[in-house]
C-alpha positions in Angstrom: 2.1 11.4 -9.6 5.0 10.4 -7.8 5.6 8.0 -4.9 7.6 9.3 -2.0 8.7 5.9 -0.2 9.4 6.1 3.2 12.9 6.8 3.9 15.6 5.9 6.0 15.1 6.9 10.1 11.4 7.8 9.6 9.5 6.1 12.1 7.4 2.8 10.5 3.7 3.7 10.5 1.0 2.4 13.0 -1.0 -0.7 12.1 -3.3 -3.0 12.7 -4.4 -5.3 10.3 -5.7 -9.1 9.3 -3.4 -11.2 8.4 -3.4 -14.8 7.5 -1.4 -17.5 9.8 -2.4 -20.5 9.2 -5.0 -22.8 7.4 -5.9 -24.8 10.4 -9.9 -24.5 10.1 -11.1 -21.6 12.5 -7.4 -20.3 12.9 -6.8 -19.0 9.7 -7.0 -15.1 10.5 -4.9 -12.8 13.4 -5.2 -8.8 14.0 -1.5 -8.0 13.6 -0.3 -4.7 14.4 3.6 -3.2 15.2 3.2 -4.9 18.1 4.3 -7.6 16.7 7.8 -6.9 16.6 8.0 -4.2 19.3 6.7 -5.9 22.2 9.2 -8.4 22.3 11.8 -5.8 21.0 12.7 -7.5 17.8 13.6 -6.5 14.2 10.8 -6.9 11.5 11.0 -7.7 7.7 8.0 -6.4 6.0 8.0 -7.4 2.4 5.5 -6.3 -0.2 4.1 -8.2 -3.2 1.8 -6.7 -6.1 -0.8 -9.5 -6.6 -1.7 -13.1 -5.0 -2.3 -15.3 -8.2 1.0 -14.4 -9.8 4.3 -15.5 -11.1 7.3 -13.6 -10.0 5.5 -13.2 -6.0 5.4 -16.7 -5.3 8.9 -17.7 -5.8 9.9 -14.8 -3.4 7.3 -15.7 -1.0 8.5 -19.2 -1.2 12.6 -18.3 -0.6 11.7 -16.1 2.2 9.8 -19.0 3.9 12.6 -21.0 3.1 15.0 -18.2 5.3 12.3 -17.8 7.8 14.8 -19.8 10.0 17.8 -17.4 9.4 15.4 -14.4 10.2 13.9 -15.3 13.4 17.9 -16.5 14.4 18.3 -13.0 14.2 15.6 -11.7 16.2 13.7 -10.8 13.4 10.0 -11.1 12.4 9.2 -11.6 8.9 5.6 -10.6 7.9 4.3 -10.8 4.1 2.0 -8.0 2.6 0.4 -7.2 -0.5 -3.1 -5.1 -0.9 -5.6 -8.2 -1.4 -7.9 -9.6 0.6 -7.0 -12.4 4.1 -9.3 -14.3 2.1 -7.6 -14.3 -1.0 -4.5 -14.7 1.1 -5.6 -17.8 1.8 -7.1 -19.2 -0.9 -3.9 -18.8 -2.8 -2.0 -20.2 0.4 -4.3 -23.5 0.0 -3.7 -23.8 -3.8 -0.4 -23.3 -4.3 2.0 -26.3 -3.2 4.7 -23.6 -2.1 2.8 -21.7 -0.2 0.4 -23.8 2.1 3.2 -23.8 5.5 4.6 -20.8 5.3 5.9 -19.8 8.8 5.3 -15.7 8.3 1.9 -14.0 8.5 0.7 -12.8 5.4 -0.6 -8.7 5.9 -3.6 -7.9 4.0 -3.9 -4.2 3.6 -7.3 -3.8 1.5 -7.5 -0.5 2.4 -4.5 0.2 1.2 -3.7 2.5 3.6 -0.7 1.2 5.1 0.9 0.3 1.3 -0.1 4.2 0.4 1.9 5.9 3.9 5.0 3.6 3.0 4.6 5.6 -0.8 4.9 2.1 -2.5 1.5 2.3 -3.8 1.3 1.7 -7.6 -0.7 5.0 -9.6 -2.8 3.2 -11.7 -3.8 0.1 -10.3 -3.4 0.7 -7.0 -1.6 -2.4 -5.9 1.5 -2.4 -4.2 5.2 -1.9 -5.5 7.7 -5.3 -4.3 9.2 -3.6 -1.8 11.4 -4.4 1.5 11.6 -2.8 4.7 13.3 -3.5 7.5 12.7 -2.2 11.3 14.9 -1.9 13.8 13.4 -2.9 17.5 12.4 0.7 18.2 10.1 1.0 15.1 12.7 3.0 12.8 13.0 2.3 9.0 16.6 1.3 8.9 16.5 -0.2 5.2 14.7 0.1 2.5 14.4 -1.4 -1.5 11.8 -1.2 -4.2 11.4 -3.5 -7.1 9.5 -2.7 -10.1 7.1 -4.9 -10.7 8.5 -7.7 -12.9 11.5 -7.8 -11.0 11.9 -10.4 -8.0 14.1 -9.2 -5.1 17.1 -11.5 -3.5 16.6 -12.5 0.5 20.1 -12.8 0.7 20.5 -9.7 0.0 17.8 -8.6 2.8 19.8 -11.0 5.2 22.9 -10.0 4.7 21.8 -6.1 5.0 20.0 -7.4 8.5 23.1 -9.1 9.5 25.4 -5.7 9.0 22.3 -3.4 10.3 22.5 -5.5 13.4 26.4 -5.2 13.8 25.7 -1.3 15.1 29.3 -1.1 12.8 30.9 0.1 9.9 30.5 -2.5 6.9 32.6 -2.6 4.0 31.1 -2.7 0.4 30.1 -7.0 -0.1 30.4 -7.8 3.6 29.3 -10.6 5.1 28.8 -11.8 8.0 31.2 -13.0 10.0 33.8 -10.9 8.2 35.7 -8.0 9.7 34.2 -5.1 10.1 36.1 -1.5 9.6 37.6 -0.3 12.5 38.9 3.5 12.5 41.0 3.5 15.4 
């Protein structure tokens, strides 16, 4: 079976879901849905892990907490997903050192239905493929990447994809921001 990701100027599924955002004692857990981005008419970075408990997810986790700053200059939210449980969400956000203040909720799609309409679903384990999608204010997919599994993905590649997506311009092969832009006239 193969996975059909969701492409480029689809529209980003509905959801609601629990997320973990914060370990403050009786705040822990939030209902998040598109809302969350749309409302205020903001980007979103939705980034996918495979498992909570694992090697290579952390240290992305971790760098995009450290960016968090750069995203939300950018009018972007950043939300963290993988297919486990808010409450093994935050038991791995209380026992691991990198991961106890991250500033992004943390998407728990148990049912898997969210992970399965964005086609990033894994076949035989059912956990979800490290992918990246980002979401321009009017709920369109505008970018998309997917990772195998033993593979960690680079933020500032994500940021610097954001930063041209948000110029509404032509950008060269290895822009950055900052630099010209084309101009056909």
């Amino acid at each position: 079976m193969s996975n059909r990701i969701l492409g480029l100027g689809a529209e980003f599924p509905a959801f609601e879901k629990t997320a973990v955002v914060s370990r403050e004692k009786g705040q822990e857990f939030q209902t998040i849905s598109n809302d969350i981005h749309t409302a205020d008419g903001k980007w979103m970075v939705m980034f996918w892990w495979p498992k909570d408990f694992t090697f290579v997810c952390p240290t992305e986790i971790a760098e995009f907490n450290k960016n968090a700053g750069e995203f939300a200059d950018r009018d972007t939210v950043l939300v963290g997903a993988s297919t486990d449980s808010e409450f093994v969400h935050l038991a791995w956000r209380n026992n691991h050192e990198d991961l106890r203040d991250l500033k992004f909720p943390m998407l728990a799609d148990t049912s898997k239905s969210l992970a399965e309409e964005l086609g990033i679903l894994e076949a035989t384990e059912k956990i979800a493929y490290r992918a990246t999608f980002i979401i321009d204010p009017q709920g369109i997919v505008r970018w998309v990447s997917a990772y195998d599994l033993s593979v960690g993905r680079n933020v500032e590649e994500v940021l610097r994809v954001l930063d041209a997506l948000q110029t509404d311009e032509l950008c060269p092969c290895n822009w950055e921001k900052g630099e010209e832009t084309l101009n056909l006239n």
